[in-house]
ROGU-888498 format. One line per field, with one value per residue: residue in three letters; y, z, x of N, C-alpha, C, CB in turn; residue number from 1. Coordinates in Angstrom, 1 decimal. Glycine has a CB too. Layout:
<gulums>
resn <- [ala / ...]
nnorth <- [Y / ...]
nup <- [Z / ...]
neast <- [X / ...]
canorth <- [Y / ...]
caup <- [Z / ...]
caeast <- [X / ...]
cnorth <- [Y / ...]
cup <- [Z / ...]
ceast <- [X / ...]
cbnorth <- [Y / ...]
cbup <- [Z / ...]
cbeast <- [X / ...]
resi <- [NUM / ...]
</gulums>
This chain:
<gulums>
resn <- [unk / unk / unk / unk / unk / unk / unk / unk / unk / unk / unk / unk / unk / unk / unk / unk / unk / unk / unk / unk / unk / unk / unk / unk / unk / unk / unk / unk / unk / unk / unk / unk / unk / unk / unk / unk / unk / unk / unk / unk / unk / unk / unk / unk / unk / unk / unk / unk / unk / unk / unk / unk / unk / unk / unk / unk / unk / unk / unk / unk / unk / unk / unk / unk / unk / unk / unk / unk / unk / unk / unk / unk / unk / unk / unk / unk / unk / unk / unk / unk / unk / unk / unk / unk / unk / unk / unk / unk / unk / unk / unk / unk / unk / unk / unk / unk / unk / unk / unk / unk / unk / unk / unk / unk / unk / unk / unk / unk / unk / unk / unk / unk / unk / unk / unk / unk / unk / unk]
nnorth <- [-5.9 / -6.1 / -6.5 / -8.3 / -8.6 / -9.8 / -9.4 / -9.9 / -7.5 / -7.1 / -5.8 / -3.0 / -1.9 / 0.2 / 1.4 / 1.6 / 2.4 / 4.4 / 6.1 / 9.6 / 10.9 / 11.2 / 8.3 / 5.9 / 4.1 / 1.0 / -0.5 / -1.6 / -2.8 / -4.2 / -6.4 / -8.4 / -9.0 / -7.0 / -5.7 / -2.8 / -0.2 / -1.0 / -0.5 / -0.1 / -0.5 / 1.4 / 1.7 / 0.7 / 1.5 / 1.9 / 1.1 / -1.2 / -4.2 / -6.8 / -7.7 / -6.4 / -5.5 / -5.0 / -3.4 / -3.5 / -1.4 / 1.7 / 2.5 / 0.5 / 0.3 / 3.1 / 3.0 / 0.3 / 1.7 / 3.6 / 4.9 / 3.1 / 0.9 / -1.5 / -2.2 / -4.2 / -3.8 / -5.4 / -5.1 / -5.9 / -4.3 / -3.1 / -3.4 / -2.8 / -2.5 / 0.6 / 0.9 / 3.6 / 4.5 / 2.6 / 3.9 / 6.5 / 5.5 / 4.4 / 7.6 / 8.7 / 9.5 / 11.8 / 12.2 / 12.5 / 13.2 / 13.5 / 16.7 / 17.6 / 17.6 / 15.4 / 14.1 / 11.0 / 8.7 / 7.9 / 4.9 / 1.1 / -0.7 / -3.4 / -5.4 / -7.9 / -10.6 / -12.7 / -13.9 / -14.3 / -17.5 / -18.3]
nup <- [19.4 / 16.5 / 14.9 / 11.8 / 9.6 / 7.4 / 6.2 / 5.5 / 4.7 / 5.4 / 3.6 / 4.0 / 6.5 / 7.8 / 6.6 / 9.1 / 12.4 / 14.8 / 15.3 / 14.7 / 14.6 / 16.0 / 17.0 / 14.8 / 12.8 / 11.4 / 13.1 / 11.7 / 14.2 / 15.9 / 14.4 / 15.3 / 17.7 / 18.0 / 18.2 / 20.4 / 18.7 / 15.9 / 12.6 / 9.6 / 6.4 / 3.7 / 2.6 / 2.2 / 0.7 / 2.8 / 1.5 / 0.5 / -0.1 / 0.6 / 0.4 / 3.0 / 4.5 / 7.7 / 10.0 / 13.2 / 12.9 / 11.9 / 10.4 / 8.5 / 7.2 / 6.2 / 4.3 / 2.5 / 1.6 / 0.1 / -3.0 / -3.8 / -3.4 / -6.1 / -6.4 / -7.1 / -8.2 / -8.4 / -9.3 / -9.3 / -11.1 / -11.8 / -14.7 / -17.9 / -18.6 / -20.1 / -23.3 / -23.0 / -20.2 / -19.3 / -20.6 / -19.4 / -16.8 / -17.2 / -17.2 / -15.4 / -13.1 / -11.7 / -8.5 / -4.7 / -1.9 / 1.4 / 1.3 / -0.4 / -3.5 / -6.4 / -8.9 / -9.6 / -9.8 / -12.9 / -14.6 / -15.3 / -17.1 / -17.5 / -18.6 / -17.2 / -17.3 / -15.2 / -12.1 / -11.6 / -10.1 / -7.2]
neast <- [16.1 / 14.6 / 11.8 / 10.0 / 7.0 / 4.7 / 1.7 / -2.3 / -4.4 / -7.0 / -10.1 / -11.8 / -10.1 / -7.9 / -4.1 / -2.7 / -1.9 / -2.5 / -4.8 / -6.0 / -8.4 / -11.9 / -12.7 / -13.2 / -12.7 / -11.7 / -8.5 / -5.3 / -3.8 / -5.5 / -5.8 / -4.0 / -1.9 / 0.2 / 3.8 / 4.4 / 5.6 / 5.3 / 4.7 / 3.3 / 4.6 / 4.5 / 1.4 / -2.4 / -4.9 / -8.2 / -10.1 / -8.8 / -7.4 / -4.8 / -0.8 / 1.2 / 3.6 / 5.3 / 7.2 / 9.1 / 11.4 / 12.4 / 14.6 / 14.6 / 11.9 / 12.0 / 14.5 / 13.0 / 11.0 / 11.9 / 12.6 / 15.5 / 14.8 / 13.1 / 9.7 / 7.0 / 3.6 / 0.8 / -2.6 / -6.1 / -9.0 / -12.3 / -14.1 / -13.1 / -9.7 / -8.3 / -6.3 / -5.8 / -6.1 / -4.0 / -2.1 / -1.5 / -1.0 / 1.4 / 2.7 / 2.4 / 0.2 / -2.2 / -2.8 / -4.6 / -3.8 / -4.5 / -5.6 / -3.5 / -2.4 / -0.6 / 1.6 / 2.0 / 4.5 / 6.5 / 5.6 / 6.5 / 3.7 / 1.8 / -0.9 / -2.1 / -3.7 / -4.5 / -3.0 / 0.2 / 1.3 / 2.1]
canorth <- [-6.7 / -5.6 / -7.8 / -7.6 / -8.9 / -9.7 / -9.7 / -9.7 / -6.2 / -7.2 / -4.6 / -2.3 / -1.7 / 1.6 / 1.1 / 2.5 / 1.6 / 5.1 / 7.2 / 10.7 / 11.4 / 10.3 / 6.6 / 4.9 / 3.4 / -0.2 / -0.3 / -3.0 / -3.2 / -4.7 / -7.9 / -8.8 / -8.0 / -6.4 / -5.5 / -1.8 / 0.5 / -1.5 / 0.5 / -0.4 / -0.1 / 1.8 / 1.8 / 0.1 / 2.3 / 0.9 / 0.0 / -2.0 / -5.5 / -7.6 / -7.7 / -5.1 / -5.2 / -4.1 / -3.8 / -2.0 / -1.1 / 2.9 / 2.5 / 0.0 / 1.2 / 4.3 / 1.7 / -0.1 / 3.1 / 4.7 / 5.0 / 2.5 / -0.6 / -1.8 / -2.5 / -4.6 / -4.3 / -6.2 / -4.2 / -5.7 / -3.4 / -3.4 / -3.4 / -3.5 / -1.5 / 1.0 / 1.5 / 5.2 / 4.4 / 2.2 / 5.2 / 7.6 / 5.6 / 4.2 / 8.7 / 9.4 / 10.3 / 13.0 / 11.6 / 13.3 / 12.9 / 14.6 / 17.5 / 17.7 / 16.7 / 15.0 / 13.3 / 9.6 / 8.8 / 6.9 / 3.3 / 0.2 / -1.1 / -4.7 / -6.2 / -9.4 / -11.5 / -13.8 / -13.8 / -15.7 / -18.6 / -18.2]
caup <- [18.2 / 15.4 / 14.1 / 10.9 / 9.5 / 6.5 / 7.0 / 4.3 / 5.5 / 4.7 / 3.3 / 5.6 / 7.6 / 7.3 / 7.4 / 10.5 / 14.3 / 15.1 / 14.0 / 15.3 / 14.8 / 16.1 / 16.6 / 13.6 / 11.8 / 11.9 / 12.6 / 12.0 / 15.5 / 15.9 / 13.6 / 15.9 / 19.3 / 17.3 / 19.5 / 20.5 / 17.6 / 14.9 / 11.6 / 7.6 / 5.4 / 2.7 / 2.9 / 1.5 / 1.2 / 3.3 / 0.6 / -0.5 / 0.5 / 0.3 / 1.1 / 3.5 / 5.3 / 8.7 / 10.6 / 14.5 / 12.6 / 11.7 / 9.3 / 7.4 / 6.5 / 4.9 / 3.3 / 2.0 / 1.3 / -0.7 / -4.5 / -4.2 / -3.2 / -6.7 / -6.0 / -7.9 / -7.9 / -9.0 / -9.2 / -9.8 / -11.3 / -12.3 / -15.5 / -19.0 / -19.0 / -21.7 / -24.0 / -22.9 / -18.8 / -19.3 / -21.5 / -18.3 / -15.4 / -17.9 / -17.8 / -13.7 / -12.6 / -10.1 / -7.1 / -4.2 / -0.2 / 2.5 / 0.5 / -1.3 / -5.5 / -7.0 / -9.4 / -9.3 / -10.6 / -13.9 / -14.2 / -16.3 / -16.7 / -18.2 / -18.2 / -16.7 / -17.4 / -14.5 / -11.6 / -11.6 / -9.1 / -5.5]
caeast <- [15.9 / 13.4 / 10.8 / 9.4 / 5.7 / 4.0 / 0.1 / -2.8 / -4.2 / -8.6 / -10.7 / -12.0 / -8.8 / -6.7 / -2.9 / -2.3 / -1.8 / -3.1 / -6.0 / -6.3 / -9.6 / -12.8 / -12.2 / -14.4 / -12.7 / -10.6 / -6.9 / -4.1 / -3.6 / -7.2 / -6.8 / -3.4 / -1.0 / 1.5 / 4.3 / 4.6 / 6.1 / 4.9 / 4.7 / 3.6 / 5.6 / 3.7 / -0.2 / -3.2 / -6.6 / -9.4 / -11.3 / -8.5 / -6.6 / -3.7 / -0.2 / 1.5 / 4.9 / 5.0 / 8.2 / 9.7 / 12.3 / 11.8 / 15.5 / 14.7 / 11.0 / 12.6 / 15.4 / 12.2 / 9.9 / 13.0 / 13.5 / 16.5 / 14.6 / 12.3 / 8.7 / 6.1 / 2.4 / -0.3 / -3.9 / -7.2 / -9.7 / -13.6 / -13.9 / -11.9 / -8.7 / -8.2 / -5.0 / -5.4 / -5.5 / -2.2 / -0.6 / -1.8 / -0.7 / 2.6 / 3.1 / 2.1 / -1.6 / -2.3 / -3.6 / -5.0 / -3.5 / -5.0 / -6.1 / -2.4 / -2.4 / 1.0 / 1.8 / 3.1 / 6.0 / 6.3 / 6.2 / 5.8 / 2.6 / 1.6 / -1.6 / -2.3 / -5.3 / -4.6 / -1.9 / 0.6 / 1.2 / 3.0]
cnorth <- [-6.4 / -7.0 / -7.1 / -8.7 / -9.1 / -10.2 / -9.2 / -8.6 / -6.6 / -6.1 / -4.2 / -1.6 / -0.2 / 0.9 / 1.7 / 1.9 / 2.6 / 6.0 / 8.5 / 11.3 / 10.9 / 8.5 / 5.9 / 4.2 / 1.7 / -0.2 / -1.7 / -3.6 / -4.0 / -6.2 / -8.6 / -8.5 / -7.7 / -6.1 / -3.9 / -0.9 / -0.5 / -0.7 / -0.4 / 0.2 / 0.3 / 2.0 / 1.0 / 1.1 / 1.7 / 0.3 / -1.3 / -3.3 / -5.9 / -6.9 / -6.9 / -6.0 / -4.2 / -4.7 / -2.9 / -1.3 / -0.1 / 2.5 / 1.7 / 0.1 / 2.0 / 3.2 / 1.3 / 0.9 / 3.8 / 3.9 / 3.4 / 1.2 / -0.8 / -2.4 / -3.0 / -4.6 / -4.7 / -5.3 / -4.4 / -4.5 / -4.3 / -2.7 / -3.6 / -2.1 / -0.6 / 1.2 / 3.2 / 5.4 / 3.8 / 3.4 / 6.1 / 7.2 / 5.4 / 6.3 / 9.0 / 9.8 / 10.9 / 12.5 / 12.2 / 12.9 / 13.9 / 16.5 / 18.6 / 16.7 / 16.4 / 14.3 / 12.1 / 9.6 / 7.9 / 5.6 / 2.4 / -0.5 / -2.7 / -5.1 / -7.4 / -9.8 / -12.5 / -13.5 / -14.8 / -16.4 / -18.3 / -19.1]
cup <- [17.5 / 15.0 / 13.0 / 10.3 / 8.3 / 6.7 / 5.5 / 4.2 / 4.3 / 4.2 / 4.2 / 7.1 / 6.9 / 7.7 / 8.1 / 11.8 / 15.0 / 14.6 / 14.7 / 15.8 / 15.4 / 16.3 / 15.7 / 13.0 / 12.4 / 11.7 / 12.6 / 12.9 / 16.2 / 15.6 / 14.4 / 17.1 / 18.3 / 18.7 / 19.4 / 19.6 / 16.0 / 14.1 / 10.3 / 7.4 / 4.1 / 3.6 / 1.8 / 1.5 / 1.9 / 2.8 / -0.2 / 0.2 / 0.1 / 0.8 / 1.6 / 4.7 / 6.6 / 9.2 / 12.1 / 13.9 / 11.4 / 9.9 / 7.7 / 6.7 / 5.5 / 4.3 / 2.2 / 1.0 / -0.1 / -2.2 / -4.8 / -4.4 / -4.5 / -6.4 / -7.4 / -7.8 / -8.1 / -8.5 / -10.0 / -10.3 / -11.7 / -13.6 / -16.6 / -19.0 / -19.8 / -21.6 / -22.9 / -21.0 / -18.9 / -19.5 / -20.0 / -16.8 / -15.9 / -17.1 / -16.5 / -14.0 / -11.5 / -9.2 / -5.8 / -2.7 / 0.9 / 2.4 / -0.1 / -2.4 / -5.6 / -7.9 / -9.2 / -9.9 / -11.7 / -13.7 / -15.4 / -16.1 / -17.4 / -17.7 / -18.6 / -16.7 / -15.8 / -13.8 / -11.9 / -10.3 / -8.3 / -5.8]
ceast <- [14.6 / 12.6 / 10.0 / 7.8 / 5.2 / 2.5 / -0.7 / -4.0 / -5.9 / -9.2 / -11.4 / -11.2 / -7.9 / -5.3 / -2.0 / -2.5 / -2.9 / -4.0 / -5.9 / -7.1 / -10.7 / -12.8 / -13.2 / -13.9 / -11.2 / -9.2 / -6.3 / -3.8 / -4.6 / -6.7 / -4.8 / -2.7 / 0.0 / 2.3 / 4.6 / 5.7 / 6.4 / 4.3 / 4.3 / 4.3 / 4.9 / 2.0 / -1.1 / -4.9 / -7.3 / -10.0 / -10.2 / -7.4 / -5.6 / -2.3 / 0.6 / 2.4 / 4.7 / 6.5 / 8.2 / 10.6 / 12.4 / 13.1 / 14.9 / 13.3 / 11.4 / 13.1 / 13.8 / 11.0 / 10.7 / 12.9 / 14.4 / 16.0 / 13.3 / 11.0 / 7.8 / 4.5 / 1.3 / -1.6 / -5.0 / -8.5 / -11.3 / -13.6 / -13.0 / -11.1 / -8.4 / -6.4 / -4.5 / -4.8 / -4.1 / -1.3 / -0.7 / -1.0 / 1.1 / 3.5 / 3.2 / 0.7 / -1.2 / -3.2 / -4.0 / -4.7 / -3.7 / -4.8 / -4.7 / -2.2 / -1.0 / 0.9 / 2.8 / 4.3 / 5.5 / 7.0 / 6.0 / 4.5 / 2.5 / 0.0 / -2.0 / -3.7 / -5.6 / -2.9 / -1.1 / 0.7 / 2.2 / 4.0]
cbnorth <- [-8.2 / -4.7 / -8.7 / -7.3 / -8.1 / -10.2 / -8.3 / -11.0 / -4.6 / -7.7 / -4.6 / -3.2 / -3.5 / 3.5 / 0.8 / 3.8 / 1.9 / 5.4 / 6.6 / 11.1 / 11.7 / 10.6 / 5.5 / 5.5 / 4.7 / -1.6 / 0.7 / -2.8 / -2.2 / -3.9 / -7.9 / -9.1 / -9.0 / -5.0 / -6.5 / -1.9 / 1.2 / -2.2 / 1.3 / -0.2 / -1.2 / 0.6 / 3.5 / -1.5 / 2.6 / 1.3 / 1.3 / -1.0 / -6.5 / -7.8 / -8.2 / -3.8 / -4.5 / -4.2 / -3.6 / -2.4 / -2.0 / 4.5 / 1.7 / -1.3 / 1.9 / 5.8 / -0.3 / -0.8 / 4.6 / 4.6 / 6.5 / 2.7 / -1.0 / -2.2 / -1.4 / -5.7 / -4.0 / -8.0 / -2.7 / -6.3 / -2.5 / -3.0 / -3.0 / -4.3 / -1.9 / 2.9 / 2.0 / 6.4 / 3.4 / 1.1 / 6.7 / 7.8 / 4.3 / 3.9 / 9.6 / 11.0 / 9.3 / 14.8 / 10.8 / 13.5 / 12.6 / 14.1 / 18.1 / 17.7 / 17.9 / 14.3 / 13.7 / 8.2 / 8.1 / 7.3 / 2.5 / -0.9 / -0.1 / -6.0 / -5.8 / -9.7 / -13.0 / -15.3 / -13.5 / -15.9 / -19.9 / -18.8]
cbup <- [18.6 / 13.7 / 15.3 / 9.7 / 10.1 / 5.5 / 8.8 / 3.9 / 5.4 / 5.6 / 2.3 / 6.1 / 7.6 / 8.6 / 6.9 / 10.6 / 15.3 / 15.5 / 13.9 / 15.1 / 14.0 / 15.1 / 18.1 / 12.6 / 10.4 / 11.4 / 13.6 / 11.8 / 16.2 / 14.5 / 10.5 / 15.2 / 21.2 / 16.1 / 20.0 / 21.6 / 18.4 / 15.2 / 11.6 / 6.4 / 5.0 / 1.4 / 2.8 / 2.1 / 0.2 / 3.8 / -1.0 / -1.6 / 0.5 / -1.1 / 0.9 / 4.0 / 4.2 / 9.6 / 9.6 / 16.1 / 12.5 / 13.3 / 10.0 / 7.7 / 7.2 / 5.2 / 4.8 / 3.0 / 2.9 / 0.1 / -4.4 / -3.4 / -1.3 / -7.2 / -5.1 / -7.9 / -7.5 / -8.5 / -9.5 / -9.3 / -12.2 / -11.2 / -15.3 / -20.9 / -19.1 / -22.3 / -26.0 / -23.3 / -17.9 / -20.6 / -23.7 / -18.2 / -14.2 / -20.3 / -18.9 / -13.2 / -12.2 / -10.2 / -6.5 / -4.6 / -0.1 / 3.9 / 1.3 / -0.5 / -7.4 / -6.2 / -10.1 / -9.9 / -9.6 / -15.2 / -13.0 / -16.5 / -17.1 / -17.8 / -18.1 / -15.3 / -19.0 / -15.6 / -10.4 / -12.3 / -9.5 / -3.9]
cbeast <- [15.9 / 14.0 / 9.6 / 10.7 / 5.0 / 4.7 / -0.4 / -3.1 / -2.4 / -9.7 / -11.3 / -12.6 / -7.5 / -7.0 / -2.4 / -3.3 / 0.3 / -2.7 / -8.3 / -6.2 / -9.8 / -13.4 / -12.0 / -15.1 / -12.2 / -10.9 / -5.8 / -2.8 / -3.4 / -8.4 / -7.4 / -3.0 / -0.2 / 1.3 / 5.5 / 4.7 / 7.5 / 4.2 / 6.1 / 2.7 / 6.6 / 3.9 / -0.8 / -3.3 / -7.6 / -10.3 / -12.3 / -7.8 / -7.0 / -3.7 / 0.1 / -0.1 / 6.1 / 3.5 / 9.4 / 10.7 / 12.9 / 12.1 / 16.7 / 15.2 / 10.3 / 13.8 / 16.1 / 11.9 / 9.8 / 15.0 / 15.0 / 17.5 / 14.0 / 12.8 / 8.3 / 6.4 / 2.1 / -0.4 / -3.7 / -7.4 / -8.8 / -14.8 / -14.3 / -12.4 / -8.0 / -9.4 / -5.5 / -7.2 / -6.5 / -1.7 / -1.5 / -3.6 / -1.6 / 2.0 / 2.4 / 3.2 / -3.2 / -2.8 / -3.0 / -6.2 / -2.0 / -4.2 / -7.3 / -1.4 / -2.8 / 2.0 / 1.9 / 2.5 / 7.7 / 6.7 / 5.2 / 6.7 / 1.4 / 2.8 / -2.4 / -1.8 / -5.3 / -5.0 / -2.0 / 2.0 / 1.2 / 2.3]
resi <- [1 / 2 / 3 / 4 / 5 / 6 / 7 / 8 / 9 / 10 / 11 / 12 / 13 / 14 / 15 / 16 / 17 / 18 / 19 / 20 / 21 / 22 / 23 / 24 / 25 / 26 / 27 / 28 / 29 / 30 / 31 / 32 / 33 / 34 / 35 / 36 / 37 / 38 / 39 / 40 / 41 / 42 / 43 / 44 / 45 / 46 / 47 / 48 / 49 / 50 / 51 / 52 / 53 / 54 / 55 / 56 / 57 / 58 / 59 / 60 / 61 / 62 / 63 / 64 / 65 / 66 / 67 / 68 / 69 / 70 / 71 / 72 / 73 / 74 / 75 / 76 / 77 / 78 / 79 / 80 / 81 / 82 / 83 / 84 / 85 / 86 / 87 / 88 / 89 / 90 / 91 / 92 / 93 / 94 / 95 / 96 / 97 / 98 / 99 / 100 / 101 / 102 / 103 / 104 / 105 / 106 / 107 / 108 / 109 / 110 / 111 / 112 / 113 / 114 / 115 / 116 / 117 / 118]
</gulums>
């Protein structure tokens, strides 16, 4: 039987169970007992927080990770947004993952002054 998790993943935390290297830094597995083969679903940078899906269940990750399933995400920032960043992330930005570039995929953007309510 799989069990699945929604947790609010603080800043300072990698989203990961295991690190490889050096042990320095704080994992997921830290801030609860998860139960053995416990996975996110996606990732959050360290420097960054909020909500993150964790499941045992390797299938339905991919299921969830995949194209098919629509995803929403809300992204505070510092400072004021420009026209031109929207038009750029609206088109894909190239981003940088363990020292491989890509581009995102294109998306819709909107900005929000204020979230809305739970």
């Amino acid at each position: 039987m799989h069990r699945h998790f929604i947790l609010h993943k603080p800043h300072g935390y990698l989203s990961q169970f295991i690190y490889q290297k050096k042990r320095t830094k704080k994992l997921l597995g830290e801030l609860y007992d998860f139960p053995e083969g416990t996975m996110a679903i996606g990732r959050l940078d360290e420097d960054s927080e909020g909500l993150l899906l964790l499941t045992t269940d390797g299938h339905e990750s991919e299921r969830v990770r995949s194209k098919t399933v629509e995803k929403e995400y809300y992204a505070q920032v510092d400072g004021v947004i420009t026209p031109t960043a929207i038009a750029q992330l609206e088109a894909g930005v190239e981003i940088g993952f363990k020292g491989i570039r890509y581009t995102t995929q294109p998306c819709h953007v909107r900005l929000v002054t204020a979230l809305p309510p739970c």
